[in-house]
N, C-alpha and C positions, 0 to 999 in steps of 0.2 A: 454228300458226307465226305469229309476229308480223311484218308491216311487215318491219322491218328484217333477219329472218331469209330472208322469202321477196328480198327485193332480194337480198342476197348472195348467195343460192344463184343465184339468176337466172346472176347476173353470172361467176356459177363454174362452175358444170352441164353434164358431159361430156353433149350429147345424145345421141350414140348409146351410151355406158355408161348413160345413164338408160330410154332403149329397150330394151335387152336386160335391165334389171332388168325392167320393168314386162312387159315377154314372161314371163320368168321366175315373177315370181308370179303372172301369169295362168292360167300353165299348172301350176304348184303347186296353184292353189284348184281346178282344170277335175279334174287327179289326186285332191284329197282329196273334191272334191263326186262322182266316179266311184266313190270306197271305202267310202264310208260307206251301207250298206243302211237302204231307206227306212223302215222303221218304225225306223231310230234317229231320223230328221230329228223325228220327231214328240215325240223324250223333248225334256225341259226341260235345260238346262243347269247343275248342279250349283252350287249358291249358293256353296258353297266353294270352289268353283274362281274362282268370278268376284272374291271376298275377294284370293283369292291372286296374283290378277291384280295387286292394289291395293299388297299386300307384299310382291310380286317387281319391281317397275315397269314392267310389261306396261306399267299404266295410271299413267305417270308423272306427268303434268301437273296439278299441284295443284287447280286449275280443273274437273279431270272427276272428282274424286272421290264426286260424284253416280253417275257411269255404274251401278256396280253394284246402286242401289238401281233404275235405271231397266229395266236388262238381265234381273231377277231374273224367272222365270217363263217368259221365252224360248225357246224349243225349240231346235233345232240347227240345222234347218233353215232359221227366220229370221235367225242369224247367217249361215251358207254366203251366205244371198241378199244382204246386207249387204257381203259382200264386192263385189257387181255393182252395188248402189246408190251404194257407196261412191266405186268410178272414174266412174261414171257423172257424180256429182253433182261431178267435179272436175271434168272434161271439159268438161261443160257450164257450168260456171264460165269454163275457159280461154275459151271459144268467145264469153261477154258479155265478157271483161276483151278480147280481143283485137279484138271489135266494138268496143266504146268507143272503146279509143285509138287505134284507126284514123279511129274519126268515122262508123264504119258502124252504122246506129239500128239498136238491139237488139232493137223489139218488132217483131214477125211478125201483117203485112197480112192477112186472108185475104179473097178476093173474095166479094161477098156479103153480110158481115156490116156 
């Protein structure tokens, strides 16, 4: 999302309808990482399907049309995990964007070193 799309949504963003999505699909991916028996996590991801990604608009933004060549050999299991890398690596984004424009320094003292 660009600039000018995350300002607007900022400025628009039902929090707590945004909260009960992000519950929502946490507990969607918690349900399909429960259903799926472990030696499927270990098959690869079907290169066809990741294509179809491309020509359904799964994978719409012009820009990532690399993904599939990158994705290609993946198993299932590193996707599932990608779903928890994925909030994570937001989160942890909000947490410097909201250090910053507070003026609160972002790098982490430890005593000792």
């Amino acid at each position: 999302m660009a600039r000018e799309g995350c300002t607007a949504l900022n400025e628009t963003v039902e929090l707590a309808g945004l909260r009960d999505y992000r519950d929502e699909v946490g507990n969607n991916v918690c349900d399909v990482a429960r259903s799926v028996p472990s030696d499927e996590l270990r098959k690869a991801v079907d290169t066809v399907q990741l294509q179809r990604m491309l020509d359904d608009g799964t994978i719409a933004n012009e820009r990532s049309r690399w993904l599939p060549s990158f994705l290609e050999g993946k198993n299932k299991g590193w996707f599932l995990s990608m779903a928890v890398w994925h909030t994570a690596e937001h989160l942890l984004g909000g947490v410097v964007c909201v250090r910053r424009v507070s003026g609160v320094p972002v790098a982490v003292r430890v005593e000792g070193l």
